[in-house]
VEXRO-908019 format. One line per 5 residues: number of its first residue (from 0); for each residue x, y, z of C-alpha. Coordinates in steps of 0.2 Angstrom, whole numbers, plus 5000, padded with zeros to 4 digits. Example, Ala and Ser with C-alpha at 12.3 -4.5 7.8 and 13.67 -1.06 7.14 Angstrom:
<atoms>
0 = 5062:4978:5039 ~ 5068:4995:5036
</atoms>
This chain:
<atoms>
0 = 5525:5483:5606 ~ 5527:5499:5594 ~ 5541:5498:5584 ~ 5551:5512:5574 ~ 5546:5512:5555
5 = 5563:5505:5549 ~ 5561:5491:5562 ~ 5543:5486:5554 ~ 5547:5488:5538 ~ 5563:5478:5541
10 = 5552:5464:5551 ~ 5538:5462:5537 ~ 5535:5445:5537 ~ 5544:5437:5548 ~ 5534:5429:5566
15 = 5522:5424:5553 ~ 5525:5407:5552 ~ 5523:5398:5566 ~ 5524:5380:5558 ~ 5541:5382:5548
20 = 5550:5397:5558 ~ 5550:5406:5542 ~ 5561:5422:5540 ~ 5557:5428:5523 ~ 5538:5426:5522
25 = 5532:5408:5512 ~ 5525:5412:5494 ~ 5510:5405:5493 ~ 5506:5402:5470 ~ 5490:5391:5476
30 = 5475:5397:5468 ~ 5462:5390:5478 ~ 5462:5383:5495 ~ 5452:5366:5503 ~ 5441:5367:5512
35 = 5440:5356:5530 ~ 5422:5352:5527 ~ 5403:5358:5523 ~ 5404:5375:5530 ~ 5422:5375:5535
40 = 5436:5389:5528 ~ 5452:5390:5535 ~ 5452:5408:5532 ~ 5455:5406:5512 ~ 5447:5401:5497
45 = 5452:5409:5481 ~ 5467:5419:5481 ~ 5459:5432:5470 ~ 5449:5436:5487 ~ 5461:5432:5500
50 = 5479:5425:5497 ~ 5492:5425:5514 ~ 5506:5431:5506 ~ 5496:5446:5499 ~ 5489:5449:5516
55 = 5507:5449:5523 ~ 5510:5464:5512 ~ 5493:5472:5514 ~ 5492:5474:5532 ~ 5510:5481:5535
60 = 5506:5493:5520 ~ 5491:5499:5531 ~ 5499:5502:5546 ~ 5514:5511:5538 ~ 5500:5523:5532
65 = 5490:5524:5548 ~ 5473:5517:5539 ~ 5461:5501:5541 ~ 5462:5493:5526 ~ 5475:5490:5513
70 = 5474:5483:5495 ~ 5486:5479:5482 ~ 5484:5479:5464 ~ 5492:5474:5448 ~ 5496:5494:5444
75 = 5496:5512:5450 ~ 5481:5512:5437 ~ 5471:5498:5442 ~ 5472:5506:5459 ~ 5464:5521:5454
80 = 5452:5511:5445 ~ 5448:5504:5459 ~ 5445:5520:5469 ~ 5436:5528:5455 ~ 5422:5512:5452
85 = 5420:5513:5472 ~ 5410:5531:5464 ~ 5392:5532:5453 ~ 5392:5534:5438 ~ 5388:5555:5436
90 = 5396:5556:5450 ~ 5407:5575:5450 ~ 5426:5576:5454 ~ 5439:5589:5459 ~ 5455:5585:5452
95 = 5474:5591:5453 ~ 5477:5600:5437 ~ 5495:5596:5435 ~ 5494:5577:5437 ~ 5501:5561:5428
100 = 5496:5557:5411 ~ 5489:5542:5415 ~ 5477:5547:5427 ~ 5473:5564:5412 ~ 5467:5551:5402
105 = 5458:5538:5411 ~ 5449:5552:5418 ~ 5442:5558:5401 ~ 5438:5539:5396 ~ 5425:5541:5412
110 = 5418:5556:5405 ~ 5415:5547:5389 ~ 5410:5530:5395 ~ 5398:5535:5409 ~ 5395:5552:5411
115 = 5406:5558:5428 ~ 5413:5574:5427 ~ 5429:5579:5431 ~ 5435:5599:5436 ~ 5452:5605:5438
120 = 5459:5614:5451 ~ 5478:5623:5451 ~ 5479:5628:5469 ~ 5469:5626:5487 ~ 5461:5645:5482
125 = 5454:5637:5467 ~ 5449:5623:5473 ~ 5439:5632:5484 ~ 5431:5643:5473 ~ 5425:5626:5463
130 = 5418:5615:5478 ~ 5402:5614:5480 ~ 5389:5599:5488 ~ 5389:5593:5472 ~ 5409:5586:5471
135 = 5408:5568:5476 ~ 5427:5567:5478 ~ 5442:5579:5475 ~ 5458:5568:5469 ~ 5473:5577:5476
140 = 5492:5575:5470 ~ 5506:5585:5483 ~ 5517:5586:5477 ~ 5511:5587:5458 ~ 5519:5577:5443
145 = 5529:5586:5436 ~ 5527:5603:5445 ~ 5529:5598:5461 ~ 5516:5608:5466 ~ 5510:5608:5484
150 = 5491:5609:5493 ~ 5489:5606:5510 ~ 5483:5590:5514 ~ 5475:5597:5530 ~ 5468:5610:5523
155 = 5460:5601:5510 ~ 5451:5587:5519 ~ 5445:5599:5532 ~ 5434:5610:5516 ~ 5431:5594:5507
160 = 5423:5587:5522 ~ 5413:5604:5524 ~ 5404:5598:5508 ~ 5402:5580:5509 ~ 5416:5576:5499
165 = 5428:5562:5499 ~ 5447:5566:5500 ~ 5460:5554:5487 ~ 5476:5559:5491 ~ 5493:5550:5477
170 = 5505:5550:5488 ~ 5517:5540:5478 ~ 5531:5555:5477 ~ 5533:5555:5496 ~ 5527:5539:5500
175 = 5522:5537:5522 ~ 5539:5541:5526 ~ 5538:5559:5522 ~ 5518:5562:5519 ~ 5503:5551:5531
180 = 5488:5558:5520 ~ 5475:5547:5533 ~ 5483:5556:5546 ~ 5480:5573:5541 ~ 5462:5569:5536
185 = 5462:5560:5518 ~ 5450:5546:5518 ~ 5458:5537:5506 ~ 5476:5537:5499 ~ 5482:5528:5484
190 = 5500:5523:5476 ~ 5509:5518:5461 ~ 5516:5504:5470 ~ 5528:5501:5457 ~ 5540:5518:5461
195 = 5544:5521:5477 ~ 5538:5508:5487 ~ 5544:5492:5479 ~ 5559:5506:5472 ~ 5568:5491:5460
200 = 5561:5496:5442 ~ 5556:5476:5442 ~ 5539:5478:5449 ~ 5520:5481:5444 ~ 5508:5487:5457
205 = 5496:5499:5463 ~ 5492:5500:5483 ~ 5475:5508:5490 ~ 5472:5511:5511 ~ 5456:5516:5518
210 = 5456:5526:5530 ~ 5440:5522:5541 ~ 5434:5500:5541 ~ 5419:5502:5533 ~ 5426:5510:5518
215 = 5440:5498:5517 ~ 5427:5483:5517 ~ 5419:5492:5502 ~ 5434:5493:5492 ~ 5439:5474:5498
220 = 5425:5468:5491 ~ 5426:5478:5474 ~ 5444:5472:5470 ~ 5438:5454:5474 ~ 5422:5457:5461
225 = 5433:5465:5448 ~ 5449:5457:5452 ~ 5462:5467:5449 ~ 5473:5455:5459 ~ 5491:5456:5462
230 = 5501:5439:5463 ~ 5506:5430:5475 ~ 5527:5431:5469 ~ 5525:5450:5465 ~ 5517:5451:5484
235 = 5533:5443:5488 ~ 5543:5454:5477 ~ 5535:5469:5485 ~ 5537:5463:5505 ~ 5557:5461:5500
240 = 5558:5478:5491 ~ 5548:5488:5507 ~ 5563:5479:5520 ~ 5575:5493:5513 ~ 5562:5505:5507
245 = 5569:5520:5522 ~ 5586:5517:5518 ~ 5581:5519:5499 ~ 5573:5534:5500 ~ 5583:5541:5512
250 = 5599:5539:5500 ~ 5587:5546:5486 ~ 5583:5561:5496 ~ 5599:5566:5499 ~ 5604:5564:5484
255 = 5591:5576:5478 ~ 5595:5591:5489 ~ 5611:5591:5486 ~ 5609:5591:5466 ~ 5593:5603:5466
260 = 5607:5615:5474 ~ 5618:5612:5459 ~ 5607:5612:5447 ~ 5601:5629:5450 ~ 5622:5636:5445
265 = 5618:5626:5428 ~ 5616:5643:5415 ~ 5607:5631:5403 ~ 5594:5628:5417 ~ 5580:5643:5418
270 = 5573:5636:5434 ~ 5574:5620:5444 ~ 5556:5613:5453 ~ 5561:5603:5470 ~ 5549:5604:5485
275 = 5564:5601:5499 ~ 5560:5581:5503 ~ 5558:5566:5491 ~ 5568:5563:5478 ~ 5560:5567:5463
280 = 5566:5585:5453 ~ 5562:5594:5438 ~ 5568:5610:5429 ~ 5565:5619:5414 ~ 5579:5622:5403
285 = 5583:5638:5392 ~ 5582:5629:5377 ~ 5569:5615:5373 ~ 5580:5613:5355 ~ 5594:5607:5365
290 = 5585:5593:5372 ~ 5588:5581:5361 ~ 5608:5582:5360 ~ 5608:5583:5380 ~ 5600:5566:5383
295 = 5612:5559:5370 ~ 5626:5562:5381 ~ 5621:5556:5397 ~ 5630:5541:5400 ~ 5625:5533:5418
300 = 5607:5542:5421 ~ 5596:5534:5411 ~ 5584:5541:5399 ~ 5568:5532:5401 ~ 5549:5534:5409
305 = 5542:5530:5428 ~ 5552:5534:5444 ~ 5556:5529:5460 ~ 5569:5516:5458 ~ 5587:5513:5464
310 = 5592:5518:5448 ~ 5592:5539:5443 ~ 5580:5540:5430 ~ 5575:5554:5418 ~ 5561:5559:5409
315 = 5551:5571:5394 ~ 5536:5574:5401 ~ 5528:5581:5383 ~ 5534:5566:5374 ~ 5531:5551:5386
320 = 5524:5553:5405 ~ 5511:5567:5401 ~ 5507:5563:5381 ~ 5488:5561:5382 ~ 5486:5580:5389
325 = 5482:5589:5376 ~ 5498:5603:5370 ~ 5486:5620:5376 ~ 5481:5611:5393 ~ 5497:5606:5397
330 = 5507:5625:5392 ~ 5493:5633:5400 ~ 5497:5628:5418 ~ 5519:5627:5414 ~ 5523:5610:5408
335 = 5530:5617:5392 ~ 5541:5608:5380 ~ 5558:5614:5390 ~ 5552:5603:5405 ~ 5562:5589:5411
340 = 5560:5578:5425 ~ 5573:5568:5436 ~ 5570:5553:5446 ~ 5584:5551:5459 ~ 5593:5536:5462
345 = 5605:5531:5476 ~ 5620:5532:5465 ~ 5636:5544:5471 ~ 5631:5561:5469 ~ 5644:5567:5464
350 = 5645:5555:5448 ~ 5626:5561:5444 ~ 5633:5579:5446 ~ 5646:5576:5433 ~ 5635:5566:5421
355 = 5621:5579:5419 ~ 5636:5592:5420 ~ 5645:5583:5403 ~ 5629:5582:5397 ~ 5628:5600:5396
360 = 5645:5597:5390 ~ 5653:5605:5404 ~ 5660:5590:5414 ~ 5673:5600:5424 ~ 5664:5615:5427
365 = 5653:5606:5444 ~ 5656:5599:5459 ~ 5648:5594:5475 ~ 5665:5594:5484
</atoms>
């Protein structure tokens, strides 16, 4: 039978086992499994390969994205790894310009290391103008971090497609509630599972789903050859944190749209970034001087990297997230020094109103009432 998402995601795990009755899915910390006999496998061998408790979490994270073939990792970075060795070495990329620092400089170590090229595009009209038979893959973030710059997903897979290309699709800002890449054509869409998705600031993890099977048995067996395996407790961890994952993000979105109004009356605030869903905002203030002295004063959202969790987060991109893009590249396409980024949690509103409002020093001048 088809459930609705917040009764799959609710269920994960449980029905599984059949011996014990098992509510809360069993952690499984063996290692290595015995075999029957000469020839005889109960299904698992090396939990490096195949592990039950991961599988739990990799076959719900598939079908909440629509694909074939999930696969957790130990990071968001080891998941584009991942993705990335699945190509040649030469191979030639189309990438989202405005993108997370991390992803900036793993990409340059793979123009260094083995010679794969890598071409930025700012818009779907640029990226357009730059595809040719020779991209292999265009890597795609919408919304972009920081900017929160949107492509059509659609769109894209459908011209990528034209020319042989591979669609990537980040969808760790939306996350399946609010984006389905597959669904709209990607072939392949990858997470930071640690932000959204596990959503408790207390978890590493990367996810990848494949679209078609015979991709998502290629990717299978290159994590099980370079391992970048995700353990057993943090499978565990993850399946818990996904239970409340709708009710989360929904507290978190709300949140958002109601402060992004806000935010905009702010007269220290040139221009707020918010694409209407999700919960992550940034905005540009008037004055990058005055930076310093206004994350001093906030005093319940914390001032720290990454995003996605329960807790309201909020970040410098120059200085932290996006530090490995060189100053010209990142100013050239707006993520100048003034830039701040905001990670809502699923605190009151109204007392995240009042502490970016104080922080401005102006703690009775804003209201959501």
């Amino acid at each position: 039978m088809r459930y609705h998402t917040a009764t799959e995601l609710a269920q994960i795990g449980n029905h599984q086992d059949d011996r014990t009755g098992a509510v809360s899915a069993p952690i499984y910390l063996s290692t290595t499994f015995s075999h029957l006999g000469l020839g005889q496998s109960t299904g698992y061998d090396y939990t490096r390969t195949k592990n039950p408790t991961r599988d739990i979490l990799e076959k719900a994270l598939a079908k909440l994205e629509g694909g074939s073939q999930g696969i957790v990792t130990s990071s968001g970075m080891s998941a584009i790894q991942l993705v990335f060795n699945y190509f040649s070495a030469t191979s030639e990329f189309l990438v989202s310009r405005d993108l997370y620092g991390g992803s900036y400089r793993y990409f340059k170590e793979l123009e260094r290391q083995n010679g794969s090229v890598f071409h930025y595009f700012d818009d779907f009209e640029s990226l357009e103008n730059q595809l040719t038979e020779k991209i292999d893959a265009v890597f795609l973030e919408t919304p972009t971090n920081p900017l929160m710059q949107e492509v059509s997903i659609t769109d894209t897979a459908n011209l990528a497609h034209n020319y042989g290309a591979c669609l990537i699709v980040d969808n760790t800002f939306l996350t399946p509630l609010r984006q389905q890449p597959l669904k709209e054509g990607a072939d392949i869409v990858i997470h930071s599972g640690t932000k959204f998705l596990s959503g408790h600031n207390d978890l590493l993890a990367g996810v990848v789903v494949a679209k078609e099977p015979d991709l998502g048995e290629q990717l299978a067996w290159l994590s099980n050859t370079t391992g970048p395996t995700l353990s057993s407790f943090d499978s565990w961890l993850f399946i818990r944190s996904l239970k409340t994952l709708k009710l989360r993000f929904e507290q978190q979105e709300r949140n958002a749209q109601e402060l992004a109004k806000k935010l905009k009356a702010f007269s220290e605030i040139e221009k707020v970034l918010y694409p209407g869903i999700g919960g992550m905002i940034s905005f540009y203030v008037k004055e990058a001087a005055k930076i310093p002295e206004f994350l001093s004063k906030l005093e319940l959202i914390t001032f720290a990297e990454s995003l996605g969790g329960v807790e309201t987060l909020i970040t410098y991109p120059t200085t932290q997230t996006h530090a490995d893009i060189p100053r010209n590249i990142r100013e050239s396409y707006g993520l100048t020094d003034n830039l701040l980024r905001l990670s809502i949690g699923i605190e009151d509103s109204n007392d995240l109103l009042a502490d970016l409002a104080q922080g401005f020093s102006k703690a009775e001048s804003y209201s959501l009432n």
